[in-house]
C-alpha positions in Angstrom: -48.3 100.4 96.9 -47.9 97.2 98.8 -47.1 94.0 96.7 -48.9 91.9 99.2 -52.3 92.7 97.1 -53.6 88.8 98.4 -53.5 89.6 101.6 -56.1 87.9 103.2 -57.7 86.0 100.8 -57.6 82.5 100.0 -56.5 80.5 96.5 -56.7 76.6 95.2 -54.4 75.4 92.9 -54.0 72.8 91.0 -51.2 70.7 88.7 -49.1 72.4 91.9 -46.9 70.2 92.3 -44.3 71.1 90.1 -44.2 73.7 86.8 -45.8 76.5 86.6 -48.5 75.4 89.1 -46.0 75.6 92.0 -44.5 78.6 90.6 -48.4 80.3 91.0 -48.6 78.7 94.5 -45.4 80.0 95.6 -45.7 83.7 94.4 -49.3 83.8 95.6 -48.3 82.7 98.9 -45.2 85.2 98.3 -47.9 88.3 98.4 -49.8 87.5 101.0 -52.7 84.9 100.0 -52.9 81.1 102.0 -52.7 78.9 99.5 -53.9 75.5 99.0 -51.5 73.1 96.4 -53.7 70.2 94.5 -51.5 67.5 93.2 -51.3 63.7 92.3 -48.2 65.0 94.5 -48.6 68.1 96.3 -45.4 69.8 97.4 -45.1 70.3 101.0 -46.9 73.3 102.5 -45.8 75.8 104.9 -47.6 78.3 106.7 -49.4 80.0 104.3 -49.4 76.4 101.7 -51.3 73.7 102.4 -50.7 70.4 100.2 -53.6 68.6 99.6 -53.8 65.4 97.3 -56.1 65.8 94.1 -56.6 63.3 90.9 -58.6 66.2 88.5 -59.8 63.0 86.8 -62.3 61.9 89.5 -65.3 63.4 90.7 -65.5 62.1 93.9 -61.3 63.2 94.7 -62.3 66.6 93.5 -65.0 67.0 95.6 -63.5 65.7 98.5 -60.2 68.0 97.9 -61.9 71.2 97.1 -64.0 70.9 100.3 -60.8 70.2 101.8 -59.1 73.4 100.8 -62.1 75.7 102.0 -62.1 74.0 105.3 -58.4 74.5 105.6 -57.9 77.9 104.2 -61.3 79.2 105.5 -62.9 79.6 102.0 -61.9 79.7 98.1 -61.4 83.8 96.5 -59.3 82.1 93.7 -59.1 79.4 91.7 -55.8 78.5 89.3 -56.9 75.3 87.1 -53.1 74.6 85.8 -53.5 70.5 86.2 -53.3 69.4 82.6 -51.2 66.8 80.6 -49.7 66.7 77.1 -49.4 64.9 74.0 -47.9 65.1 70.9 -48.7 63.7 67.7 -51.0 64.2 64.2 -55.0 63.7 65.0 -54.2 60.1 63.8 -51.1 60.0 66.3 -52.7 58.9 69.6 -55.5 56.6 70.2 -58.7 57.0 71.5 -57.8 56.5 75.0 -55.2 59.0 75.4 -57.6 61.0 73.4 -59.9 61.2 76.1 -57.7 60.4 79.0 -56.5 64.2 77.8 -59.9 65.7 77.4 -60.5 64.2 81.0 -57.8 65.8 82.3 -57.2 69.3 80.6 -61.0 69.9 80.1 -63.6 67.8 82.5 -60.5 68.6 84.8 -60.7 72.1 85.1 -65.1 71.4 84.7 -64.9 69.2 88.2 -62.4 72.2 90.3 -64.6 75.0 88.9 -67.9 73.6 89.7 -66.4 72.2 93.1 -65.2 75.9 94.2 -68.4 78.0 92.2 -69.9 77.9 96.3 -67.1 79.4 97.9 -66.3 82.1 94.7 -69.7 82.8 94.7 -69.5 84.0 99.0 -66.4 86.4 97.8 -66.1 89.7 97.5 -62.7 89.1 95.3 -64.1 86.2 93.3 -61.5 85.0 90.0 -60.9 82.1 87.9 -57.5 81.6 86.0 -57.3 79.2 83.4 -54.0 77.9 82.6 -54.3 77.6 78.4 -51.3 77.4 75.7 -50.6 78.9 72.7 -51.7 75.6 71.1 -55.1 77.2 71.6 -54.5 80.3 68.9 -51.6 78.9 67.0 -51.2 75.8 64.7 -48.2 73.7 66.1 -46.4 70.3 64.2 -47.7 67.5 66.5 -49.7 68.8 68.7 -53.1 67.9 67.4 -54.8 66.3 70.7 -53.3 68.9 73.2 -54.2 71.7 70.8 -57.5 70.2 70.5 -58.0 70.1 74.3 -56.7 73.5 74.7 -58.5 75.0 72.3 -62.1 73.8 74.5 -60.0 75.3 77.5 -59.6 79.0 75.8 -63.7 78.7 74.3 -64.6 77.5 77.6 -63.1 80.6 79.4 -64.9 83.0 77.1 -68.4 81.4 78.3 -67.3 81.4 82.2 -66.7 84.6 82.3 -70.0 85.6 80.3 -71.5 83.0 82.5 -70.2 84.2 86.0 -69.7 88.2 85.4 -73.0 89.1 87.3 -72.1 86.7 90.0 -69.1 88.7 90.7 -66.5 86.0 89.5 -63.9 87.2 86.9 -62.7 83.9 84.8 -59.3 84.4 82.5 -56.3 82.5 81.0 -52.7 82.8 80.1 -51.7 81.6 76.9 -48.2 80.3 78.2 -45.5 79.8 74.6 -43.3 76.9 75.3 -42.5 76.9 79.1 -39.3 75.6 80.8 -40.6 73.1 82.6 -40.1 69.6 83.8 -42.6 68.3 81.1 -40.6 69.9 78.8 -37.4 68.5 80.0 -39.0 65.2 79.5 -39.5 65.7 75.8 -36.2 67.0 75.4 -34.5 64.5 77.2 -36.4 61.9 74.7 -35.5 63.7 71.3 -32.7 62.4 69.3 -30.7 65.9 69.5 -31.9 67.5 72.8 -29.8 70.5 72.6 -30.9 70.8 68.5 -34.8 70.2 69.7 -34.5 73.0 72.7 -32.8 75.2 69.9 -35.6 74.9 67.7 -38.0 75.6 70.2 -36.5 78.4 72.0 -36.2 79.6 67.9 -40.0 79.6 67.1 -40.4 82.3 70.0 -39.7 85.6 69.3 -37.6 86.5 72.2 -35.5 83.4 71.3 -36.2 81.6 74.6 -37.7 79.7 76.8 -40.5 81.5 78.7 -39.5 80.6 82.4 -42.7 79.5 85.3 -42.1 82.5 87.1 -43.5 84.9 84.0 -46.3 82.8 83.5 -46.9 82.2 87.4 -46.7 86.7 87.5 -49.7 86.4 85.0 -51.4 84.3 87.2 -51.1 86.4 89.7 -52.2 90.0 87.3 -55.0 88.2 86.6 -55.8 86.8 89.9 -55.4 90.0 91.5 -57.8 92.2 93.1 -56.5 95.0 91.1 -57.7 93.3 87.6 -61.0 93.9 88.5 -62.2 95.2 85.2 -60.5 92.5 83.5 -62.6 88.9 82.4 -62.7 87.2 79.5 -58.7 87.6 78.4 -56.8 84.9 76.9 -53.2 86.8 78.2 -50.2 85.5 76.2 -46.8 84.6 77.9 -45.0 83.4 75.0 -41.8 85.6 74.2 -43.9 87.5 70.9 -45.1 84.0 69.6 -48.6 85.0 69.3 -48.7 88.2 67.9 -45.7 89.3 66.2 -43.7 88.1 62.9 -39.7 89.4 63.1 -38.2 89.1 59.6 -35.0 86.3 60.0 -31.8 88.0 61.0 -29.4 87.6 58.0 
C-alpha cells in the first residue's frame, strides 16, 4: 500500500508556522497532498507548500486567506485548525482580556477557518476536519483553567461538527495531544525557576515518562485526515504517552 494516501488532494493549515502545525504541514506534504501553511508567520513553502499569512482573530484575514489557499491549491479536501494560544493560571489568574483574547483565538479561531473552508469541503469527495484539542479538554490540570476552558468548547464543539456535517460528507475529529515538545513549551520552561526540574515533572505526569514529540501528534493528524478513516468522525484521539486513560502504580 502506497503511503502517499494524499495524493491529489488539497489541505489548509493553520498555527503552521512552527509546532505541531508545521509538523502536520510537512508530513501531509510528505504523502502526497499540496498544502497550504496559515500563520501570523508562515514558514516558507515549496512545491507542494504554499505559505500564506493568516491572523485566526479576524474575520476579514480569514476570509481573505482561506480564499487564498483554494485559489492556490485548486480547492480545500482538509482542514487542520491547530492555531491556538495558551495560558496558564487559576480561573481568577488571567483577566478578562486574555480571557477572551484566548476564546478568540482557540475557539472563534477555529469558527472563522471552518466556516471559511465549509464551500470548498462541501465540493469534495474526501471532505475532513481535524481539530487540534489537548488533554486539558478531558483532564483536570494545575493552572490551566482558561486554556482548559477554551479547549474544552474545542473537544464539545467537534462532537456537534461532525453530527452537523456527517450527511454532507465532511468527517470532523481531534487529537487530544499530552504535553507536546514544542517551542511554546520551551518558552515556559525557559521561564520556570528550575527548567530542567519543571520538564521532569512534566515529562513525569505522562505515562510513557516523556515528552510526546510533533511528529506523533502531526501522524494523528494525518490518520485522521486520511482518506482511509473514512468511517471515523466524532473521535477525540489522544496523543499523550497513557495520560488519558491509564493509572501505572509508582515504581518503588
Amino acid at each position: 500500500m502506497s503511503d502517499r494516501e494524499f495524493d491529489g488532494l488539497t489541505a489548509a493549515v493553520t498555527g503552521a508556522g512552527s509546532g505541531i502545525g508545521l509538523a502536520a504541514a510537512r508530513m501531509l506534504a510528505a504523502r502526497g497532498a499540496r498544502v497550504a501553511c496559515l500563520d501570523l508567520e508562515p514558514s516558507v513553502g515549496d512545491a507542494n507548500v504554499v505559505p500564506i499569512r493568516c491572523d485566526v482573530s479576524s474575520d476579514t484575514v480569514v476570509a481573505s486567506a482561506v480564499e487564498a489557499a483554494a485559489t492556490a491549491l485548486g480547492g480545500i479536501d482538509i482542514l487542520v485548525n491547530n492555531a491556538g494560544i495558551g495560558a496558564q493560571g487559576t480561573v481568577e489568574g488571567n483577566d478578562l482580556d486574555q480571557w477572551r483574547r484566548v476564546f478568540d483565538v482557540n475557539v472563534l479561531g477555529l469558527v472563522r477557518t471552518t466556516r471559511a473552508a465549509l464551500p470548498w469541503l462541501r465540493r469534495s469527495s474526501a471532505a475532513a476536519i481535524v481539530n487540534t484539542c489537548s488533554i486539558a479538554a478531558t483532564a483536570g490540570l494545575p493552572d490551566r483553567a482558561l486554556y482548559s476552558a477554551s479547549k474544552g468548547a474545542v473537544l464539545s464543539l467537534t462532537l456537534a461538527m461532525a453530527a452537523d456535517h456527517l450527511r454532507e460528507g465532511i468527517r470532523v475529529n481531534c487529537v487530544n495531544p499530552g504535553t507536546v515538545d514544542t517551542p511554546w513549551v520551551q518558552r515556559l520552561l525557559a521561564a520556570a525557576e528550575d527548567p530542567d526540574a519543571e520538564r521532569a515533572a512534566l515529562q513525569a505526569r505522562q505515562p510513557s515518562g516523556r515528552l510526546v514529540s510533533a511528529d506523533e501528534v502531526a501522524a494523528a493528524i494525518c490518520y485522521l485526515a486520511s482518506p482511509r478513516a473514512g468511517a471515523t468522525t466524532g473521535v477525540a484521539l489522544a496523543v499523550d504517552g497513557g495520560m488519558q486513560g491509564m493509572r501505572l502504580r509508582p515504581v518503588t
